[in-house]
N, C-alpha and C positions, 0 to 999 in steps of 0.2 A: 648233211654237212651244214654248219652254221652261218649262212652267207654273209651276216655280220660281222663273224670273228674273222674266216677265212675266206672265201668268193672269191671271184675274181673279177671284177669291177674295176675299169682302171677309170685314171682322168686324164683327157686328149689323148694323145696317140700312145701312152707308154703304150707298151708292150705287154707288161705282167704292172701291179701295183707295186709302186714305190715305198719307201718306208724309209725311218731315219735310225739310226743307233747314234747315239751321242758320250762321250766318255766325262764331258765337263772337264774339260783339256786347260791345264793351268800353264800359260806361259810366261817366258823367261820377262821379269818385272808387272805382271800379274799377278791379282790373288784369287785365294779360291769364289771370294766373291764373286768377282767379276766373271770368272770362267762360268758359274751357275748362271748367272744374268745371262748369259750367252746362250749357257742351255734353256734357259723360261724364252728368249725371243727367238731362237730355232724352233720352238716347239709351237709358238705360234704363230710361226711361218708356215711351217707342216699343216699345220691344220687350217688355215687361210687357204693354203696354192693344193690342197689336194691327196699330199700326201697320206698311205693308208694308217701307218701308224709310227708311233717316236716311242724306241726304247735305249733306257742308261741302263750302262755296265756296272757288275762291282769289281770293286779292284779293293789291293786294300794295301799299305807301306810303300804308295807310290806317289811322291811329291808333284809329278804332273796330270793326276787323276784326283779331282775331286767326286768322281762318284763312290764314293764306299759304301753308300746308304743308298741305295735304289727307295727302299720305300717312302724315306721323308722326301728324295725329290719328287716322285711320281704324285703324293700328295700335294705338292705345290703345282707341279705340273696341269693336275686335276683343277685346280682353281684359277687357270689361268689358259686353260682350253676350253673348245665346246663339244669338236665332234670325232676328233681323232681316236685312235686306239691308242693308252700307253701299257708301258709294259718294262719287264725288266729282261735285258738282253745279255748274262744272265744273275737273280741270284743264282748263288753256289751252296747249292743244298749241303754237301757237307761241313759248310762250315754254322749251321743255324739249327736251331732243334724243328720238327716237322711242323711242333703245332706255330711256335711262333711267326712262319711264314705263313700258315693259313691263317694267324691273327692280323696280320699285317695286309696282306693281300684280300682279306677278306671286309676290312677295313677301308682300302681300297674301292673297292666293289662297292662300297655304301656308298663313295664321297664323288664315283662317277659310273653308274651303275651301265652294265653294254658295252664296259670301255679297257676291261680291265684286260692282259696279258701277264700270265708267270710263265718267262720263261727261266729253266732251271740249267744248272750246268754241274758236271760232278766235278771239277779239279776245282781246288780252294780258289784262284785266282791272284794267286798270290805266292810265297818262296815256303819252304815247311817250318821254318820257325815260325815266320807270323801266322802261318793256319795254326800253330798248335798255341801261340796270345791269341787266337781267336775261341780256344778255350772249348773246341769241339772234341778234339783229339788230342795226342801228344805223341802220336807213331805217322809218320808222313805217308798218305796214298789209303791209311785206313780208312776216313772217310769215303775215299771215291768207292773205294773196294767193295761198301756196302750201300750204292746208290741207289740197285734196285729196291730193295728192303725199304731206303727211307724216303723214296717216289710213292712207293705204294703207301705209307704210313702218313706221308703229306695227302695224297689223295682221299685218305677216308676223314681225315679232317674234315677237306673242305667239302663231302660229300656227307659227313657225319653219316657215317652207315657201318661203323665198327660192327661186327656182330656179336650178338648177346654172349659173355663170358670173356671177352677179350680185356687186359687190362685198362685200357682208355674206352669201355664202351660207354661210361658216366659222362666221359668227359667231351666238351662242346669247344668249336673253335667258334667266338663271338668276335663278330658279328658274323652270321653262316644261318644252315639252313633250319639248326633248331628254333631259332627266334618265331619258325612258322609252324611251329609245332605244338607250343607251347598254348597255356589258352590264351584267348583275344590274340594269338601273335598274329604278323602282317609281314612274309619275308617276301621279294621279289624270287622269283626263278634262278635267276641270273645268278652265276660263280668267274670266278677268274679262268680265262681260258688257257689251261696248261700247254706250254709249248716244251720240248725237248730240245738242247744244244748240244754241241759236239764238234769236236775237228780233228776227228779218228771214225774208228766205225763202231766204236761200242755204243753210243746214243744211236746212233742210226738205226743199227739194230733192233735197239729198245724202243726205240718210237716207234718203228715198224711194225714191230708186234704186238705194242699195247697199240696201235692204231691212232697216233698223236701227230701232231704236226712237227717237223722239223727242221731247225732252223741251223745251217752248217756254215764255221766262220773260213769262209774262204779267203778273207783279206789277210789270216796271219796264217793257212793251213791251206794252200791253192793246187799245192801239190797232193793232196787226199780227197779234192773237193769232189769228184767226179766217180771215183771211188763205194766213197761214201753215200753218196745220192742211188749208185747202184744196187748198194746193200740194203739203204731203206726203202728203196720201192721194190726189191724183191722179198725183202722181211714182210710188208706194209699187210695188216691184216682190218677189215674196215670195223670200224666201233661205232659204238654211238656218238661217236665225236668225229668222226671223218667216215664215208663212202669210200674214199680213197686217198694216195697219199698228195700230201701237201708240202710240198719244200721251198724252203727261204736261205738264200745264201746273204750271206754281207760281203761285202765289198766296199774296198776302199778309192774313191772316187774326187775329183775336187775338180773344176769348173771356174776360167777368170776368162775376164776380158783378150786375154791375148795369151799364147802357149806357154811363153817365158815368163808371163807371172804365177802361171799355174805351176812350171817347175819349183819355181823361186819358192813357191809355197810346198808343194810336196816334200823338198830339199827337207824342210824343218822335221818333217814327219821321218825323213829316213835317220839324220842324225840321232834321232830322239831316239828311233828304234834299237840303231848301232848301240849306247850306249846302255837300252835297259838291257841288251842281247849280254852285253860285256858285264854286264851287273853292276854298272853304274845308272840309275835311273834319276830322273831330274826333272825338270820343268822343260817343256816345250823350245827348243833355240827361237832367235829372232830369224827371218830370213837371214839377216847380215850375220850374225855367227855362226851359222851355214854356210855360206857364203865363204869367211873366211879359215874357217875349217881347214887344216891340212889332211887333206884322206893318204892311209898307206894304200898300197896296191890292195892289200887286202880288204879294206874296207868299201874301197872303190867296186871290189866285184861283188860283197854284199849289196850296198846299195842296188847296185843294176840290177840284181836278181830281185830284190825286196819291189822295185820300183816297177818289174816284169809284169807284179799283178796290183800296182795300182791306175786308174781311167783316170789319165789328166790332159789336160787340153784348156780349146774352146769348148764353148757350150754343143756346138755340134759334132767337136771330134768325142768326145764325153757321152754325146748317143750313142755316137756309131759304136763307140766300147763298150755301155752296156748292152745294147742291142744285142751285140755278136755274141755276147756273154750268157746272154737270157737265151740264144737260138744255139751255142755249143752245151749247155747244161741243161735246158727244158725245166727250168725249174719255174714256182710260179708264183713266184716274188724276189725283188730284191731290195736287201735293206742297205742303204747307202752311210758312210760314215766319210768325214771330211777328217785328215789331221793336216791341221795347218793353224799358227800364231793370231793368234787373240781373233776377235769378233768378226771386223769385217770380212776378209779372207773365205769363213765359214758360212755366214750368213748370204753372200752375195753366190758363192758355187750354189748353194741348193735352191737360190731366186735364178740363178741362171740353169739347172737343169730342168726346173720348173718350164722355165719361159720354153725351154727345148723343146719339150713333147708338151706345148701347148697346156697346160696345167691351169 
């Protein structure tokens, strides 16, 4: 196992190593500007106070996510960190052709070499009209349908090891490992380290048995999460890329000075969700129009369930829930995501779960 990619190294007392997923979360009189400025000073937050590594989502026809491009932020990202890991948490492999993520990714790899994560996810992240203007497909669920086929087809990419007669055995994903092949080439070792996503059991599975790391979103799938962790360590077959299995869940987590501003701030994340759930999606609310939100009964018992599996508090009641969370699932990372209005809010929870476990 890679002790750089995965290990288990924490800093102060966590538990398992911490990590960040960030959305680039646009709130309500916000721009996408500013919401990326958010994501460049979280990220070198993360890599200041300890954190193991910081990855953006893709998203795509959603006016409060500016991440739709994982690769141009992670490039930014690279220029404005030193030691972290980033990564994308996840692209959505069916909606991009194989080689082009091994060009990007592999691009990546040049601009911060030791640092790079692809993680991959099969569902578009997104509604079937826009995966099919994403110009992959034009039948909904055929993408994911052919996940494994195009994991393996991204893998030899970035392994360049097609064999001889195959139709891409010509073909090179640059920058990768033909560059050291060629004469006088000069290529480092080092590749993107592929991660598997999932919030069902079909990824788990598959990482299992290709023997990959995987990484299960339990912040929007909490009721499968434990499930699924079953299946890939009983799937888990060891590769040259793991001994054994490796699991990372996400969670959604926020941290403030005192419990009722931590509500006040979660409040925004449930509203936000109520309405992508209802197929209204939109920018982040302000606490105050949460606040004055009228909820039906029915939305009321959303929230409380939605709210069931997110860790809000103070900084030490924010331990003690991932704690319990890392010692009921054994798993051996987790990656933390904040939703909560504009800058400070974000940035202060992950200095205050820092300062928690000594960081």
């Amino acid at each position: 196992m890679a002790e750089a990619q995965y290990g288990t190294t924490t800093h102060g007392q966590a538990p398992v190593p911490l990590s960040v997923l960030d959305l680039a979360t646009v709130g309500s009189g916000r721009t996408a500007g500013q919401a990326l400025a958010t994501t460049v000073e979280l990220a070198r937050l993360a890599d200041r106070r300890g954190y193991r590594r910081f990855w953006v989502a893709e998203h795509h026809s959603m006016p409060g996510v500016a991440s739709s491009s994982p690769a141009v932020i992670l490039a930014h990202l690279a220029a404005h960190t030193d030691r972290i890991r980033l990564g994308s948490g996840g692209v959505m492999l069916p909606n991009h052709a194989p080689l082009v993520i091994a060009e990007q990714f592999g691009t990546l790899e040049a601009l911060a070499p030791g640092r790079i994560d692809l993680g991959l996810g099969r569902a578009p992240g997104t509604d079937g009209a826009t995966a099919a203007a994403l110009r992959r497909t034009d039948r909904p669920g055929e993408g994911a349908d052919d996940f494994p086929r195009q994991l393996a087809e991204l893998t030899r990419f970035l392994d360049d090891d097609f064999p001889d007669g195959h139709p891409y055995a010509r073909i090179h994903a640059v920058p990768g490992p033909v560059q050291g092949r060629v004469p006088g080439g000069v290529q480092r070792a080092d590749r993107p380290a592929v991660w598997l996503l999932g919030s069902s059991g079909f990824s788990a599975q598959l990482a299992g048995a290709l023997g990959l790391p995987f990484s299960f979103a339990h912040h929007f799938s909490a009721v499968n999460t434990l499930p699924a962790l079953e299946l890939y360590r009983s799937s888990f077959r060891p590769s040259a890329v793991l001994d054994r299995p490796y699991a990372k869940i996400g969670v959604q987590a926020l941290a403030a000075d005192d419990a009722a501003q931590a509500r006040r701030q979660v409040m925004t994340g449930a509203l936000s969700m109520l309405r992508l759930r209802a197929g209204r999606p939109g920018l982040v609310p302000t606490p105050e129009e949460a606040e004055a939100y009228e909820w039906s009964a029915y939305e009321r018992e959303f929230v409380q369930d939605w709210l069931g599996n997110v860790v809000h508090g103070t900084a030490d009641e924010v331990r003690a829930g991932l704690d319990a969370l890392v010692a009921r699932t054994g798993v051996d990372e987790l990656m933390i995501t904040a939703n909560a209005h504009g800058a400070e809010a974000k940035v202060r929870s992950f200095e205050l779960i820092a300062d928690a476990y000594g960081m």
